[in-house]
C-alpha positions as CSV (number, residue, x, y, z in Angstrom):
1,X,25.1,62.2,-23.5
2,X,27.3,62.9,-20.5
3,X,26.5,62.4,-16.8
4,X,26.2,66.1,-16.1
5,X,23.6,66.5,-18.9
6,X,21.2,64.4,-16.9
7,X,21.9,66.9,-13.5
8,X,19.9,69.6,-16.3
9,X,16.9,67.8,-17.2
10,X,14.1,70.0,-16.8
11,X,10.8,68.0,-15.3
12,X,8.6,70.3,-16.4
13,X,9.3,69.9,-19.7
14,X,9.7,66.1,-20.4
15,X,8.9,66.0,-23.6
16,X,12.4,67.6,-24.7
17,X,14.2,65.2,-22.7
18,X,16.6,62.6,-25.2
19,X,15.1,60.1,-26.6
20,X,16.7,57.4,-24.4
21,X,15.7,58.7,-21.6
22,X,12.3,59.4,-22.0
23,X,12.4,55.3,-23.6
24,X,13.8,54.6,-19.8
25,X,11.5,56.5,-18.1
26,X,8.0,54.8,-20.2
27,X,10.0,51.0,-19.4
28,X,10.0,52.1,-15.8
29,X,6.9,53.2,-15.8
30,X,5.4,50.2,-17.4
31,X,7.3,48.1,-15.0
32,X,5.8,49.7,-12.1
33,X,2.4,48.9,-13.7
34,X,2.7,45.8,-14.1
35,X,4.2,44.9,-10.6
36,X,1.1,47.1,-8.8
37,X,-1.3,45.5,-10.9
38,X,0.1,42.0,-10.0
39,X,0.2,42.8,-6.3
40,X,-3.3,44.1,-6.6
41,X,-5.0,41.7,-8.8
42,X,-3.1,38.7,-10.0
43,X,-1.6,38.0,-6.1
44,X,-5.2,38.1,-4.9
45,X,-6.4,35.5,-7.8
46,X,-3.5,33.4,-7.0
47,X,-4.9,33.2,-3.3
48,X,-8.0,32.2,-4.2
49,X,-6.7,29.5,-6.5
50,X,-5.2,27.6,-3.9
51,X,-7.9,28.1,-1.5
52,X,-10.4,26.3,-4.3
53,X,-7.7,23.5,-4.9
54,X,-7.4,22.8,-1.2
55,X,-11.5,22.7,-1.5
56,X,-11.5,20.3,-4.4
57,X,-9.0,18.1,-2.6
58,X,-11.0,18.0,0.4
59,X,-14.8,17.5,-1.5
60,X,-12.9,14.6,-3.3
61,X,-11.7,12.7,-0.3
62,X,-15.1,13.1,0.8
63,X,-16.2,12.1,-2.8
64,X,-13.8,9.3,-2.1
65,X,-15.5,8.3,1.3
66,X,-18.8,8.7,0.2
67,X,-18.3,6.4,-2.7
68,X,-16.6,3.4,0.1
69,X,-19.6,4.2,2.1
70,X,-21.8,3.3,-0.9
71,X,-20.1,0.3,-2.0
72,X,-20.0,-1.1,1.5
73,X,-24.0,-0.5,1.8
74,X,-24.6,-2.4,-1.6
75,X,-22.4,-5.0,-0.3
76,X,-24.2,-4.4,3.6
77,X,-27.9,-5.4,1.7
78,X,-26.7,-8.0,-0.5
79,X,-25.6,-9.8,2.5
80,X,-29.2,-8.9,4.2
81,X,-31.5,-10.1,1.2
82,X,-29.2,-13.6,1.2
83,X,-29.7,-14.0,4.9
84,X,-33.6,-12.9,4.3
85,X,-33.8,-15.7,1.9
86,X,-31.4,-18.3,4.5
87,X,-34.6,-17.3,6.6
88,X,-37.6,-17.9,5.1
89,X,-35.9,-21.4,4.3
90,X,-34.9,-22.0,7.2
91,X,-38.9,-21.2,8.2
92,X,-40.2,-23.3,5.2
93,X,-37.9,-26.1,6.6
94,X,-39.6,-25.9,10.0
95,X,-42.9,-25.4,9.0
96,X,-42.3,-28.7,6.9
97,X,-41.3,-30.4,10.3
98,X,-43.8,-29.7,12.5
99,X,-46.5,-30.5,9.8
100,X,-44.8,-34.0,9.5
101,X,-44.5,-34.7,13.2
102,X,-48.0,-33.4,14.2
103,X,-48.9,-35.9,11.2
């Protein structure tokens, strides 16, 4: 196949074109197919994607927070049921004085 022979290809009748060709015009094709249907689908998932992993990063440092939050508050009303306790010793204790020196 010479140079010139592709100057007298015919469109109208494709299907006598040379084999090669016709191969090189279905792998263009194809190729074209595949990058529309990335830019119309695939690019659009690919946004989304991130846009949910900057999401999950963000609900897990609140996750994160949250869970400091609750471990403080555990450690907040262990600290309040001892001092409860200091207290109604510490009342027991004075009750116990002023019964002995009104004694």
């Amino acid at each position: 196949m010479k140079l010139q022979d592709l100057n007298n290809l015919d469109f109208s009748d494709i299907g006598e074109w040379p084999t090669p060709i016709k191969l090189f015009l279905v792998l263009l094709v194809a190729i074209l197919v595949g990058v529309a249907w990335y830019y119309m689908d695939t690019q659009d998932q690919y946004a989304a994607l991130e846009r949910v992993r900057r999401e999950e990063k963000d609900l897990r440092g609140q996750l994160r927070g949250e869970a400091a939050e609750g471990r403080q508050l555990r450690e907040v009303q262990g600290a309040a049921r001892r001092d409860e306790a200091d207290l109604r010793a510490m009342l027991r204790q004075l009750r116990t004085r002023r019964r002995s020196q009104t004694s």
